[in-house]
N, C-alpha and C positions, 0 to 999 in steps of 0.2 A: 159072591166074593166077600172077601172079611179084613176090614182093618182096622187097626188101630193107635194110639200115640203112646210112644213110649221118650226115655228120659236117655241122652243119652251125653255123658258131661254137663249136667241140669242143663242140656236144652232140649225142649221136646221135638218128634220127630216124626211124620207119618209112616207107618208100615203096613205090610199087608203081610196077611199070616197066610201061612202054608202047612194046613195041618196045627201038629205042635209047633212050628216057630213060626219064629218073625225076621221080614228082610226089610232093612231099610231102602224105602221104594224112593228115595232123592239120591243113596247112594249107588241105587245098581238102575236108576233108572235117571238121570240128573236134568232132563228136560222138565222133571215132577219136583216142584215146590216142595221143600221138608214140611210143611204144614198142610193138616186137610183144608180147611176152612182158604188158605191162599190157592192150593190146587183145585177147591171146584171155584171160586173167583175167576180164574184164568182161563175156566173150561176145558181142563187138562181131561182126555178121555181116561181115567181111572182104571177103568175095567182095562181098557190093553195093555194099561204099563202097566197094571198088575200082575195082569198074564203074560208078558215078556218076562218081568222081574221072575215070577215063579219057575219058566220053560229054562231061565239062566245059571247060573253056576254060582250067583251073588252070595255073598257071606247069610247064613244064618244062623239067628240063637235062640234058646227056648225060651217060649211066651213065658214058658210058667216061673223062670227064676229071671225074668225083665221086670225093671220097674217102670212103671207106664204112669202117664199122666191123663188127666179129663181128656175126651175125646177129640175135643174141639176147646183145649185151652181159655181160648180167648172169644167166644162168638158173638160177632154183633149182637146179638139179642138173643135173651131166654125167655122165654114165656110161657108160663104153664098155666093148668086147668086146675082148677079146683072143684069140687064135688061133682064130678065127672063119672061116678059107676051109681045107678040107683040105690043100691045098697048101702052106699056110704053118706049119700046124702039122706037117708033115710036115719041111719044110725045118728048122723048128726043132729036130728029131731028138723030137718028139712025137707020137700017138696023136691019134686023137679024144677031148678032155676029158670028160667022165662029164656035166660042166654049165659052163655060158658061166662062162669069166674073166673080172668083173666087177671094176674098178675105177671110180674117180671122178679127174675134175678139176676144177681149179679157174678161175675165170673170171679172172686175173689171168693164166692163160696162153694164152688166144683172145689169135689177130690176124686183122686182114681181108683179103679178099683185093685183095693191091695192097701191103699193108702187110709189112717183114719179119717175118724167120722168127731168132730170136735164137744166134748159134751162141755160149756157154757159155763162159766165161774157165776155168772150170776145168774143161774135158770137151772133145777131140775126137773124142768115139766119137757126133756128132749123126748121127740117121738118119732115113730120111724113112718115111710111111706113108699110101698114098691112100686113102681110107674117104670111104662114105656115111655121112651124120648125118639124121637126123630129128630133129623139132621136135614133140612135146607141142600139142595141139590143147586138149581140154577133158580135166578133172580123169578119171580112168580109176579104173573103180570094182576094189575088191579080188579077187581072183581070177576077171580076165576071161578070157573062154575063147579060143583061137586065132581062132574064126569073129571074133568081133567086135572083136580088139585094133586090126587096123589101121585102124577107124571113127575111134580116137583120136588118129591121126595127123593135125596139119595139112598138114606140108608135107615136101620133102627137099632137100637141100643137099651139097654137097661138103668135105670136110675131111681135114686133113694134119693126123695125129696124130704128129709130128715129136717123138722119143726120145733121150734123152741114156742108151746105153744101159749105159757102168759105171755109171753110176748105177742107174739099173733094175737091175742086178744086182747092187748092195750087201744087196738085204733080200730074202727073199721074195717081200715086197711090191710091186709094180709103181711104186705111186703115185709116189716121190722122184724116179725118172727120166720123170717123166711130166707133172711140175707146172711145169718149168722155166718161167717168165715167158715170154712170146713164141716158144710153141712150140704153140700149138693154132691152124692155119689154118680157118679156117670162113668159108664164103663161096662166091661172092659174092652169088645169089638162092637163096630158097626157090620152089622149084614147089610148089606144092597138090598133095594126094595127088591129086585129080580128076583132073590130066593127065597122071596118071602108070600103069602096070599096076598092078594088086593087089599092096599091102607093095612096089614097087618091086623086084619079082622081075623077070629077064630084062635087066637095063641093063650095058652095056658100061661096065666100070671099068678107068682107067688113068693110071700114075702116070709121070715124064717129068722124067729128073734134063739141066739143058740140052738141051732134044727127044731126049736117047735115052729110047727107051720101058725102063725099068726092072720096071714093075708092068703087068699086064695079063690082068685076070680078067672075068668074069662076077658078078653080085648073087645069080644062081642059085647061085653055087656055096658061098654062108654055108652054114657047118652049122647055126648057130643064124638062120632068118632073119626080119623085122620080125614077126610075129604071133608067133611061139613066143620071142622074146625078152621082149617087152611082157607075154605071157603069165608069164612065169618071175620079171617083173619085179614083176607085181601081188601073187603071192603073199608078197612079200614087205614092200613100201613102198607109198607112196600118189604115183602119177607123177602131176606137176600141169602147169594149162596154161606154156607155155615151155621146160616140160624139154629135154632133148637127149640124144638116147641116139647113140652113136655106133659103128658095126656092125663094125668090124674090118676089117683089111688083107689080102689076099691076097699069095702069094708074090711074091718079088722083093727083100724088104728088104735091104739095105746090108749090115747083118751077118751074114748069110746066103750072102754072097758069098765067092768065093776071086779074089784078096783081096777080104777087107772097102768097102766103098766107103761110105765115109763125104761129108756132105754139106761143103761148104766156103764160106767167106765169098765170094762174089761167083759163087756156083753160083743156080741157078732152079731149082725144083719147080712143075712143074704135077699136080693132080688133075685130070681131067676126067671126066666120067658121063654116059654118053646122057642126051639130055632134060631135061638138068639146066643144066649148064655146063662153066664150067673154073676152076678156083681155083687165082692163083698167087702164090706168095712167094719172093722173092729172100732170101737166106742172108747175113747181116750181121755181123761180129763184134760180140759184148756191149761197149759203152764205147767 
């Protein structure tokens, strides 16, 4: 099953695609919360109203000329990996980490796919990053074990963790180069973990600055990958439904480069992931 958020009188709206469209699944189904993140909250079975919605007569439009928002708008928490493929952590002139480089972002810096990718009035060191994201299914109870973290996955998605990177390297800290307003692409459906392999191990990832392939790894090749993160994650917080954890980039990145290749105003980045889709955002100057 495949859904996703779209805009509808700028309020967003959960749907569920059928094929080429989308039905709004609060309108042909109204027990269903218009948002994902309050529908798996409430523990709304997803999968039936979706299939009722589809088996019904409900209005539909097409995906491809809907404007859609991040998938999850607004989600308690972001949390992503950093140097999470060996290759990338190698290119960075680093090891394998001892434990996942865990940071957060904030929802003020998701756009959707369709929507631009903000290039910085005061930064041209913007870099692009194709990663798989996951979506938080139901509440994940404190120190779950590898066997059963991916049960708490609902769904997977595409995302451009797009870096303003002097900033990223003014502190330590990852986060300030990382929160920039309109730099987290996410989008444009969620798959159900159902149709997808176990933890979404084995899926072709690949990132595509104007069609040159840039990025171009395997899910297989995470050092940390979806069950042993969710796992490292519980010991420590409580991951609730809508979260979004978001897995890390494989080699390729822009600053990594000789020269450097940085992303530019009127440049395209695509993500695409077997099985999944392709998430793309065009590169806009700020103002």
């Amino acid at each position: 099953m495949r859904f996703t958020t779209f805009l509808k009188d700028d309020h967003a709206r959960l749907g569920v695609v059928d094929g080429d469209q989308v039905i709004d699944l609060n309108a042909a189904q109204p027990q269903v919360p218009d948002s994902l993140r309050a529908a798996l909250a409430a523990g709304v079975d997803l999968a039936a109203a979706a299939k009722a919605a589809i088996a019904s007569d409900a209005p539909r439009q097409p995906l491809a000329s809907t404007k859609l928002a991040p998938l999850v708008p607004e989600p308690g928490k972001i949390i992503c990996l950093g140097l999470n493929y060996f290759d990338h952590a190698k290119e960075g002139g680093r090891e394998k980490p001892e434990y996942p480089w865990f940071f957060f972002r904030g929802a003020t810096s998701l756009v959707a796919h369709g929507a631009p990718g903000i290039l910085p009035k005061v930064s041209g060191k913007f870099d692009y990053e194709a990663e798989l994201a996951l979506v938080i299914g139901q509440r994940v109870p404190r120190h779950v074990s590898q066997d059963d973290a991916p049960g708490y996955v609902f769904g997977y998605t595409c995302f451009n963790d797009m870096s303003v990177r002097d900033y990223q390297k003014r502190t330590p800290q990852w986060t300030i180069g990382k929160n920039f307003d309109g730099t987290g692409g996410f989008g444009p459906v969620l798959v159900t973990a159902d149709e997808l392999p176990p933890a979404a191990t084995g899926l072709k990832i690949q990132g595509r600055l104007n069609g040159e392939v840039m990025q171009d790894a395997n899910t297989t090749d995470m050092i940390w990958g979806v069950a042993e993160t969710i796992s490292l994650l519980s010991d420590v917080l409580t991951l609730e439904p809508g979260d979004v954890i978001v897995m890390g980039t494989p080699a390729g990145v822009g600053q990594a480069r000789t020269p450097p290749v940085w992303m530019k105003a009127g440049d395209t980045y695509e993500v695409d992931i077997e099985r999944i889709g392709t998430l793309v955002n065009k590169i806009v100057a700020e103002g």
